[in-house]
N, C-alpha and C positions, 0 to 999 in steps of 0.2 A: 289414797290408793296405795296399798304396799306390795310390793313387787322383791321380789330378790331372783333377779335372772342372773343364770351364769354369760361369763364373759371367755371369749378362747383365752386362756390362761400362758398360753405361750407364742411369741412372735418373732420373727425375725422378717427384717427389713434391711435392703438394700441392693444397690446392683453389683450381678456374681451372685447371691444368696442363694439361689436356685442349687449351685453346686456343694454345696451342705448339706442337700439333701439327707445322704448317704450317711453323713455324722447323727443326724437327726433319726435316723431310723434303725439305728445302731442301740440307742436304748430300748428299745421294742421287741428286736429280735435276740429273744433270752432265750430258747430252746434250739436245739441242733433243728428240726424241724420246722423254726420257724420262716413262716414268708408273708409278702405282699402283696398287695393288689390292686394294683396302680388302672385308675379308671381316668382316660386322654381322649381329650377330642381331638375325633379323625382329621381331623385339619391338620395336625400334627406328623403324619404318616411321611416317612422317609426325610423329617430334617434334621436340624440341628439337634432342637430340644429332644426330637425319639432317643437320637446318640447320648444327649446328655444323664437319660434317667439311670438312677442306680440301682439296676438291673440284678437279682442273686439267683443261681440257679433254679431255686426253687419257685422262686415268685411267679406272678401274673400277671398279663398287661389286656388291657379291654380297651380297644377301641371304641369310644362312643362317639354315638351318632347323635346331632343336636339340631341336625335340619328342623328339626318340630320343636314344639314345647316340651320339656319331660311328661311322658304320661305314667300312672301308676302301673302301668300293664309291661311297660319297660323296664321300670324298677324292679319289679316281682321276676321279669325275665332275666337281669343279669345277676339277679341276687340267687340264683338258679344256677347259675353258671358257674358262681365264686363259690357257691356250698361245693358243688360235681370236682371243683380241683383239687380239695385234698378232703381227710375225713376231721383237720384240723380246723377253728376260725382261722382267718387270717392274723396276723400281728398289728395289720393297719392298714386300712384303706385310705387311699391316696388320690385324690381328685386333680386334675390340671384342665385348666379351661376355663371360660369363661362362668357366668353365672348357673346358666343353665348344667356345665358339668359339673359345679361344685355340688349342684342343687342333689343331682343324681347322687355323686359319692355319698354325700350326707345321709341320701335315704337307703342308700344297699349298706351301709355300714351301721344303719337303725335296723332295717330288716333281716339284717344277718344273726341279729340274737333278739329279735321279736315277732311271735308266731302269728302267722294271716297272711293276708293284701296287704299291698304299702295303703292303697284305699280304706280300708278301715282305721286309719288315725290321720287323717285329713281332720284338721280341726285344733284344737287347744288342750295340749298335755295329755294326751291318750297313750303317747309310750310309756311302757311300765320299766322297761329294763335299759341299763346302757348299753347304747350303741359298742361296738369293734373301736379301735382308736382310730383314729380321724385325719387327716391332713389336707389344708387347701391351699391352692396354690392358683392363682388368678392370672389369668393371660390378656384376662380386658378387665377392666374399673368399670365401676360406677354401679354396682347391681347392690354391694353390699352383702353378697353370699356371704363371702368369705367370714364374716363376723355373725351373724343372724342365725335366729334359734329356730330358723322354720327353713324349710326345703320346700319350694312349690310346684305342687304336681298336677297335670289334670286328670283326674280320675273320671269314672262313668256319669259322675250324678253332677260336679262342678270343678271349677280351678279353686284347691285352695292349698295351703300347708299344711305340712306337719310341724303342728309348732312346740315345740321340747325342748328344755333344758337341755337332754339327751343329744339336740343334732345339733348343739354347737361343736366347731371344729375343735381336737386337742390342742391344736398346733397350725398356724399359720405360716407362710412364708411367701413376703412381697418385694418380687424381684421388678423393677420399673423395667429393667431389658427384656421382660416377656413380653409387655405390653408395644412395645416403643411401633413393632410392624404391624400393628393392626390395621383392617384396612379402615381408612375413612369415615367411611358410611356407619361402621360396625361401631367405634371409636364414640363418635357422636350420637346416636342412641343408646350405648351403655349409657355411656356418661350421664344423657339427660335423664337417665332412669335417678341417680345420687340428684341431680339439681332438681326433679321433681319432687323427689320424694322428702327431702328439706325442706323444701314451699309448704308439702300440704303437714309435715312437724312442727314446724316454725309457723304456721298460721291455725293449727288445731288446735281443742278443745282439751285437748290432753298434752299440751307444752306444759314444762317445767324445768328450774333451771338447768337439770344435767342433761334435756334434749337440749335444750337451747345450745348449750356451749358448745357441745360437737357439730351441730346445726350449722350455726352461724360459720364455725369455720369450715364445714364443708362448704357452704354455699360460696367463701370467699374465694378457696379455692376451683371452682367449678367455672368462676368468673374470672379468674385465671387465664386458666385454660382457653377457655372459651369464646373469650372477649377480648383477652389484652394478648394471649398469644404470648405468653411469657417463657425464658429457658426453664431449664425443667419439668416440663410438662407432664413427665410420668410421671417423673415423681409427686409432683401434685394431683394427678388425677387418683394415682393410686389412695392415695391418704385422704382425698377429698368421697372416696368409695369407703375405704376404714371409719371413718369420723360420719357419715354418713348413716352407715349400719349403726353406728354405735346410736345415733342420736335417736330413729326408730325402734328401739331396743326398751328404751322407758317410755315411749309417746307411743305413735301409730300414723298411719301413713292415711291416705284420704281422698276423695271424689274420682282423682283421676286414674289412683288405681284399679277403685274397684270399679270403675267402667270398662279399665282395660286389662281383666280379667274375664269379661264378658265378650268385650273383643274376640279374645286369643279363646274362649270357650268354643265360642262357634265359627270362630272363621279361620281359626288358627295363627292369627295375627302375633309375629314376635313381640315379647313382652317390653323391648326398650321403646321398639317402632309404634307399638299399642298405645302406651303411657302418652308418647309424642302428640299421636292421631289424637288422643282421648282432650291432653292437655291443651291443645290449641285451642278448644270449642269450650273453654272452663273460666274465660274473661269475666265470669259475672260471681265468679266465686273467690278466683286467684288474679287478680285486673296486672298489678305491676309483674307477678311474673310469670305470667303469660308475654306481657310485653315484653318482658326483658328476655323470655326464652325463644319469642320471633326474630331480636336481634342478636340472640346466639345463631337461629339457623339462616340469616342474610351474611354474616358476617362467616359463617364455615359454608357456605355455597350449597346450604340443604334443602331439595324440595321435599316436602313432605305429604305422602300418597294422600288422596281425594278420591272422595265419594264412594267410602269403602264399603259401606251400608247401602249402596244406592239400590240395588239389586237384590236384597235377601227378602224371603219369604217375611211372612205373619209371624207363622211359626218361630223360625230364626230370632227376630226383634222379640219376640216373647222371652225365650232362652236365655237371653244377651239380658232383657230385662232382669229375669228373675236369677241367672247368675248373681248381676251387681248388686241387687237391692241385696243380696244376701248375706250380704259382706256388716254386720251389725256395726263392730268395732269403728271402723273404716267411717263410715257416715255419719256416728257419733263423733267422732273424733275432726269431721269436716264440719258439721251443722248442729252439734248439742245431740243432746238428750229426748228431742223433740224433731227429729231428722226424718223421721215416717212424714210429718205433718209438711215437709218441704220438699223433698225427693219422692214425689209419686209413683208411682210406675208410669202415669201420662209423662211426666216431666224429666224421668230417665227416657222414656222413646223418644221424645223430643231432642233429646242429647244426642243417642245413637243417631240418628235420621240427619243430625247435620254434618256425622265423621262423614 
């Protein structure tokens, strides 16, 4: 299988790195007219980090809102908003936030120089042009945005990405002190997003040695964190997120994503808390780590919400079905080549019915 996917070509790591910014965006801005347009999750409103952005007369700052999952109808809206401020592109679109805002910048900075809906390239290599230049900057681990070639949206029809060479980031920068005040709760479902999404690399159909090697050490790292409660912690969650993405980047991820995509389709379920829900009920596909991600959440005092399914229509359960079965890659990548003849649609509602 030959693959030549792009990798973010440029990185900076370390704490303080955040305040570089400004150096980094300094090569970008080559015209008197240029500017930025720095896209923040509103969480952010009146702190530190707002003071700290490096702010130029001209730029833009967008507040984003991540209460929900990104939808493409959000993307199309702020990609609307950043054409209306000048008759220029911007010099660089700039993402700060978790998963879900890198996911956003990724896709206004695709749509900013590719004509439609973000909805019409949901799917594999559909963008034709590059993206605006790029930057992510991650306030929680373990999503893997920050390196990945897909931004995930929900559009009208399903949850999927847009998966392009094009929406890899130009440029990275992983500062461990943005993360360090996460709350908790938030903390440990990122996370288990990288520790899940290892399990189902590391146990699919499509390993090979250069998933493996960032795999394995994400996974080491994740149990770090997680288990031993070791110093450093950002720093290792961070990198255990970096090495993560990287490792799905040649493989592909499996069973528990694409259930909890169907989740988050129709019930709006966040995608790390989803992955969790979906993961727990997955012992006859992933046995050890499943067990070993139960005593991740005894061990960080995690309850994890019940009987989320118990209440939804036919209808719903159908949706949620035909979401996940849709996901092709995903279930070959969990069960072969022969993945229809073992994931029914009976045998997915079976699944859902016991979140």
């Amino acid at each position: 299988m030959f693959k030549n996917f792009r990798t973010v070509p440029n990185i900076v790591f370390g704490k303080g790195s955040f305040h570089h910014l400004d150096y980094l965006l300094d090569s970008q801005r080559t015209y008197i007219d240029s500017w930025a347009a720095f896209l923040v999750d509103d969480v952010f409103v009146s702190t530190d980090l707002e003071r700290w952005i490096p702010f130029h007369a001209k730029d833009m700052l967008i507040w984003v809102n991540v209460d929900n999952e990104p939808k493409t109808t959000y993307v199309d809206q702020l990609t609307l908003e950043v054409h209306k401020h000048s008759r220029n592109l911007p010099c660089a679109v700039v993402g700060i936030g978790g998963g879900s805002t890198m996911d956003i910048a990724k896709a206004v900075s695709l749509m900013l120089t590719n004509p439609g809906n973000s909805h019409d390239y949901q799917g594999w290599d559909l963008i034709k042009n590059h993206a605006v230049y790029h930057i992510g900057i991650p306030t929680l681990s373990g999503t893997g945005a920050e390196v990945s070639r897909t931004t995930v949206l929900t559009g009208p029809e399903r949850k999927l990405g847009i998966n392009s060479d094009y929406t890899v980031f130009d440029q990275i920068v992983l500062d461990p002190d943005l993360i360090k005040d996460a709350p908790a709760l938030q903390r440990f479902y990122t996370g288990m997003d990288c520790y899940i999404h290892c399990i189902e690399s590391l146990q699919g159909t499509y390993i090979n040695t250069f998933s493996r090697t960032y795999g394995e050490k994400a996974l080491e790292l994740c149990r770090d964190v997680f288990l031993h409660d070791e110093p450093d912690s950002e720093d290792k969650l961070m990198m255990a997120s970096y090495f993560g993405g990287m490792s799905i980047a040649y493989s592909q991820v499996g069973a528990c994503h694409a259930l909890s995509y169907g989740l988050s389709y129709v019930l709006g379920t966040r995608h790390g808390i989803g992955c969790c829900i979906a993961f727990d009920c997955l012992e006859e596909f992933y046995p050890e780590g499943v067990q070993e991600f139960r005593e991740m959440m005894k061990q960080n005092y995690i309850e994890l919400p019940r009987n989320v399914t118990e209440n939804i229509s036919e209808s719903m359960l159908d949706r949620m079905v035909t979401v996940a079965l849709g996901l092709d890659p995903l279930w070959e990548n969990c069960l072969g080549k022969n993945w229809k003849e073992i994931m029914t649609p009976e045998k997915a509602r079976s699944l859902f019915l016991r979140m």
